[in-house]
N, C-alpha and C positions, 0 to 999 in steps of 0.2 A: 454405723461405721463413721469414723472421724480421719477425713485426707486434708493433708499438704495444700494450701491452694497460695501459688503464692509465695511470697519472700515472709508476709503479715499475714498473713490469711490459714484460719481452721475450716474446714467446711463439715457440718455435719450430715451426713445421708438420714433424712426422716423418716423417709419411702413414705408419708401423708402429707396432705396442704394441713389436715388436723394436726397433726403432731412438730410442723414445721411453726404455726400459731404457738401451741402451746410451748415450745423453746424460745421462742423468739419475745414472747411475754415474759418467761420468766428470768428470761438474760435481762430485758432491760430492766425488771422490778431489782433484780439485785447484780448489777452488771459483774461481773468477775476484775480482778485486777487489769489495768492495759486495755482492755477492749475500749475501742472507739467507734467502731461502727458494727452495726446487725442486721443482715437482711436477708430476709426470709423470702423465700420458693418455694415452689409446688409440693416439691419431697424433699426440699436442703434448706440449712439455714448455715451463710455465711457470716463469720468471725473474724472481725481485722484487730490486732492489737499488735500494733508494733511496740517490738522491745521487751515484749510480757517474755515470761518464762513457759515456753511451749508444752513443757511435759506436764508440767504443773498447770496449764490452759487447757491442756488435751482432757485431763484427768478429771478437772471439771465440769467438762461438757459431757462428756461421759457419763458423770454423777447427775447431771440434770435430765439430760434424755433420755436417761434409765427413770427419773420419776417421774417425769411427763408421759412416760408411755405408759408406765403403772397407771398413773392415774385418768388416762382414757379408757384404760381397760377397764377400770372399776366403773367407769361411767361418768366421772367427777366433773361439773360445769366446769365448762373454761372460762367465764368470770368475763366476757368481752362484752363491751354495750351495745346496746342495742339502742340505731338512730332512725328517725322516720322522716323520708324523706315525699315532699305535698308534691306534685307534677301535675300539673296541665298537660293532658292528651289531648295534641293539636300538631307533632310535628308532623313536618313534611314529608316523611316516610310512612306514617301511620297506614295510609290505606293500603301501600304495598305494602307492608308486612302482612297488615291483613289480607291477600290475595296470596301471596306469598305460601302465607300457613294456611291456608281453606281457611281463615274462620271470620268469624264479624269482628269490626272493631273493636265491637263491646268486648267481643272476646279475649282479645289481643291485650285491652284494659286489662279485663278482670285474671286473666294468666299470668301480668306484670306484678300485679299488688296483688296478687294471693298465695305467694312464696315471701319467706324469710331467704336474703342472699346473703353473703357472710363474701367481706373483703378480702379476694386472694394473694395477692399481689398489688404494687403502685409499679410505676410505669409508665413510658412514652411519651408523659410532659409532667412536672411537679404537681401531684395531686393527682395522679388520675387511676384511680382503682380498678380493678378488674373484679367486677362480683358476681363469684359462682353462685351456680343453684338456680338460672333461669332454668325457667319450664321446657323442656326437650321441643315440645311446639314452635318455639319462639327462637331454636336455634336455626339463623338464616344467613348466608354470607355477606361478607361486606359488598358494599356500593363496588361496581367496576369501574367506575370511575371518581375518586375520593374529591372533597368538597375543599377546593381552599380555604374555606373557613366555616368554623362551625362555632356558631356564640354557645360563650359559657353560658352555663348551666343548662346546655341541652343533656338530656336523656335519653339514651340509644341503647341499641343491641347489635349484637355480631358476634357469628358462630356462638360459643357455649355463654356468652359475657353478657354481661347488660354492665352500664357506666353513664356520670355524671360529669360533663364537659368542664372541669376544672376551670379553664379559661377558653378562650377564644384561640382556633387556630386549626390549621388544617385535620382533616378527616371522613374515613369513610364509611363510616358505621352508620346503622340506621337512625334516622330520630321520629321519635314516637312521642317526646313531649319535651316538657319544658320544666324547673323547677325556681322558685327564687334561692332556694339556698345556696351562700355558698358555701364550695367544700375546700375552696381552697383562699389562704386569706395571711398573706403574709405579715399583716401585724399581729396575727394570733399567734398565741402558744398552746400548741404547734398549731404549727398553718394548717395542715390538713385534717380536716374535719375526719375521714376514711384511717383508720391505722389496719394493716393486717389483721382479719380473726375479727373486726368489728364487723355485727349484725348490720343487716340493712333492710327496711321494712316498707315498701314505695305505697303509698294511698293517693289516690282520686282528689284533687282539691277544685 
C-alpha cells in the first residue's frame, strides 16, 4: 500500500526491513522523476519529490514493489555489500555484558563476530546505523545512566542492535570494543561507510 505522507511525500508500506532494502536500492539505482530524497524503515520506504506528478509517482512505486517483492520470493540476492569490520574487545562494558548474558567474554566475542548483521536503519547522529541480526544472547538494555560521551569508533550493543560510534558524543549503549574504522567521513563520497541492507561482518583483530 502507497499513502499520502505529507504536501511531498509517498510513503510505501513494505511490511519487511527485507523489502523496505530492496526499494529503497532500487529507487536510488534508477530514482523516478522529482524524487529527491529516500528513506527507508523497518516496514516503509519514504518518497519526497516535490513538484513530481503524484499519480504518475504513485504508479511507479507500485511497479517497483510489486518486483522487489517478486524477487524476494524467488529468492534473488539483494546485491548489498558486504564490509568487515576489525574491533578490539576491550570496552568498558565488556565484562558486564558478559555477566549480564551468563556467558564468558570469550563468549560474548565469539557471539559478536559469528553473525552476518545487515544495516537497518541510520539514525540518532550522521552515520550511525542500527545492525540487526545480533545474537538474541547479546540483547541487553541500555546503560541507566547514558555516558556523555562516547569516542568514535566505539562498538556497542543495546536491546536487539549492535552499532559503530560514528563520532564522538553522548550515549548509552554498551561498549564492548573498539574499531579504527571509520564509518563516518565527511570528505567521502558518501560519508557513510553503512548504507541500508549493507552486510556487516565484525572479526577479532
Amino acid at each position: 500500500m502507497i499513502r499520502t505522507a505529507g504536501e511531498h511525500g509517498l510513503l510505501v508500506e513494505t511490511g519487511s526491513l527485507e523489502l523496505s532494502h530492496r526499494v529503497d536500492a532500487a529507487l536510488r539505482a534508477a530514482p523516478p522523476e522529482g524524487v529527491v530524497e529516500v528513506v527507508p524503515g523497518p516496514e516503509t520506504v519514504l518518497v519526497v519529490a516535490p513538484g513530481a506528478d503524484q499519480r504518475r509517482l504513485r504508479a511507479r512505486l507500485e511497479e517497483v514493489a510489486r518486483a522487489e517483492r517478486d524477487q524476494a520470493v524467488a529468492g534473488a540476492a539483494d546485491g548489498h555489500p558486504l564490509v568487515t569490520i576489525p574491533v578490539v574487545y576491550d570496552g568498558a562494558d565488556l565484562d558486564s555484558v558478559a555477566a549480564l548474558a551468563g556467558i564468558s567474554v570469550s563468549e560474548v566475542v565469539a557471539r559478536h563476530t559469528g553473525r552476518e548483521l545487515v544495516v537497518g536503519w541510520l539514525g540518532f547522529a550522521p552515520g550511525f546505523a542500527y545492525l540487526t541480526g545480533l545474537d538474541p544472547v547479546l540483547h541487553l538494555p541500555r546503560l541507566d545512566t547514558p555516558r556523555t560521551s562516547v569516542p568514535a569508533g566505539s562498538v556497542a550493543v543495546a536491546g536487539p542492535y549492535s552499532a559503530v560510534y560514528p563520532s564522538a558524543s553522548p550515549g548509552g549503549w554498551r561498549l564492548i570494543g573498539r574499531t579504527p574504522v571509520r564509518v563516518w567521513d565527511v570528505a567521502s563520497d558518501p560519508p557513510s561507510l553503512f548504507r541500508p541492507g549493507t552486510r556487516v561482518r565484525f572479526e577479532a583483530a
